[in-house]
C-alpha positions as CSV (number, residue, x, y, z in Angstrom):
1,X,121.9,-100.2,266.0
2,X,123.4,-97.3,264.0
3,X,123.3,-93.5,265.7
4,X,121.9,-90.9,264.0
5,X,125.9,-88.5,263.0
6,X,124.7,-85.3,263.6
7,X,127.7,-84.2,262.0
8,X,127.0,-85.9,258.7
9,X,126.8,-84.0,255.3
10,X,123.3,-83.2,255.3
11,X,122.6,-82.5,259.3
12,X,125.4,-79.8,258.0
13,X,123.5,-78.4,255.2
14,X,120.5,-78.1,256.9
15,X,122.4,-76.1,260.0
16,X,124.1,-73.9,257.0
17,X,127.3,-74.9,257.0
18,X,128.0,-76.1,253.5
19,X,126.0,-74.6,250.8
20,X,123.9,-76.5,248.5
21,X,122.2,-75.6,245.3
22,X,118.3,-75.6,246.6
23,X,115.1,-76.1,244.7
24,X,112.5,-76.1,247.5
25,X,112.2,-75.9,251.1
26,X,109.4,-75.7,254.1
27,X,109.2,-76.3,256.8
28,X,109.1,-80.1,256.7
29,X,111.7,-80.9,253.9
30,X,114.8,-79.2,252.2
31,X,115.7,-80.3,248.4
32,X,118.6,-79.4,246.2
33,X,120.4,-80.6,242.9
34,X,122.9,-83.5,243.7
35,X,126.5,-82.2,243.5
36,X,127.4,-85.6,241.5
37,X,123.9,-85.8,239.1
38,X,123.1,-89.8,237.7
39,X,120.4,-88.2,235.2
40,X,119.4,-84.7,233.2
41,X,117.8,-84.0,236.4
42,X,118.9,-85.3,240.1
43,X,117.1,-83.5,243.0
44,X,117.5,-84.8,246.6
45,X,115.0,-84.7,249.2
46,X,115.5,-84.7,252.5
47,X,113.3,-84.5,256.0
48,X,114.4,-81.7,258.4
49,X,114.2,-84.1,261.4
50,X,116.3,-86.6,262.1
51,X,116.3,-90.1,260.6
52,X,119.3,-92.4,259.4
53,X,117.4,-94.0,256.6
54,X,113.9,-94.8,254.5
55,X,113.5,-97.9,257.4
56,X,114.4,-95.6,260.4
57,X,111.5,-92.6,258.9
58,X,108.8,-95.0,258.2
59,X,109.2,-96.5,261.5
60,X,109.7,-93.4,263.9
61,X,108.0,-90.5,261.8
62,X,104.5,-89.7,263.5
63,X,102.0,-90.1,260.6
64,X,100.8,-86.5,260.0
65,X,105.1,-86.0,259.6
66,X,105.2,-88.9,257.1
67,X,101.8,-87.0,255.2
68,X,103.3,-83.9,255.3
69,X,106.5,-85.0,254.2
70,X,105.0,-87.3,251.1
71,X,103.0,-84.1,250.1
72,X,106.2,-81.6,249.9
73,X,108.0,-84.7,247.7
74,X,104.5,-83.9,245.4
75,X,104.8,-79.9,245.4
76,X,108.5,-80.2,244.2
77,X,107.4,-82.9,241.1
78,X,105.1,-80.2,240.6
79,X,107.2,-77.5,240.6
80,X,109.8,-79.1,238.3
81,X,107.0,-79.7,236.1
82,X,107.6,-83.4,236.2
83,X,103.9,-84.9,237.1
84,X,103.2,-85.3,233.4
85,X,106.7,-87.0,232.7
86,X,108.8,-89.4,233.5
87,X,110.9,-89.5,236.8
88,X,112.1,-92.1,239.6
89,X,112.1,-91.7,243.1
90,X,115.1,-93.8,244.3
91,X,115.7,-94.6,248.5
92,X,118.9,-96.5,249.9
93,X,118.8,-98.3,252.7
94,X,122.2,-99.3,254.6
95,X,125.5,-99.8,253.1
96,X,124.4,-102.9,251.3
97,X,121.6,-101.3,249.7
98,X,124.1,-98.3,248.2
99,X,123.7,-95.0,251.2
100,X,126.4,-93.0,251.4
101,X,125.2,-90.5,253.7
102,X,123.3,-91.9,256.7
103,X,120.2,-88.9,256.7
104,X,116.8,-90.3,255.0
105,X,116.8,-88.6,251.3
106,X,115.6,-89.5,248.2
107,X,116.5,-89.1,244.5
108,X,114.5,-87.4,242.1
109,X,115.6,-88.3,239.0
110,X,114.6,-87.8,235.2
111,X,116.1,-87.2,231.8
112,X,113.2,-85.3,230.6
């Protein structure tokens, strides 16, 4: 079983200590443009707690975390004005499923 790195790159973007473009934070999730974007738009989304991956988050985040964390992903699709168009939500899961960084996140893509 895989450790969580606290010293990957977005456990150091959360503690400050590399910058990132953001579009919305509280106090459950942080989200900023992808340095390297795959579409017109590519936001990530990440938790503030700890969690290596989408399998690791739905097992181990309490419910009310996994609520609150779903309803910050809606509140940034909202403010980027995207309810009404078209986006994906993409997660990886392990190497084999295409993570690079081992910290839960999700893509928030669209060429609208």
């Amino acid at each position: 079983i895989m450790k969580y790195d606290n010293e990957n790159i977005f456990a150091k973007i959360l503690k400050d200590k590399i910058p990132c473009d953001k579009v919305f934070e509280d106090e459950h999730v942080l989200s900023f443009k992808d340095i390297n974007p795959q579409a017109k738009l590519h936001i990530l989304i990440i938790p503030k707690k700890k969690f290596i991956d989408i399998a690791d988050f739905l097992e181990n985040a309490d419910e009310e975390y996994q609520s609150s964390f779903w309803s910050s992903v809606n509140k940034i699709i909202i403010k980027l004005e995207l309810r009404d168009k078209g986006f994906q939500i993409k997660a990886h899961k392990g190497k084999d499923g295409g993570q690079e960084v081992f910290h839960f996140h999700l893509h928030l893509l669209s060429n609208s």
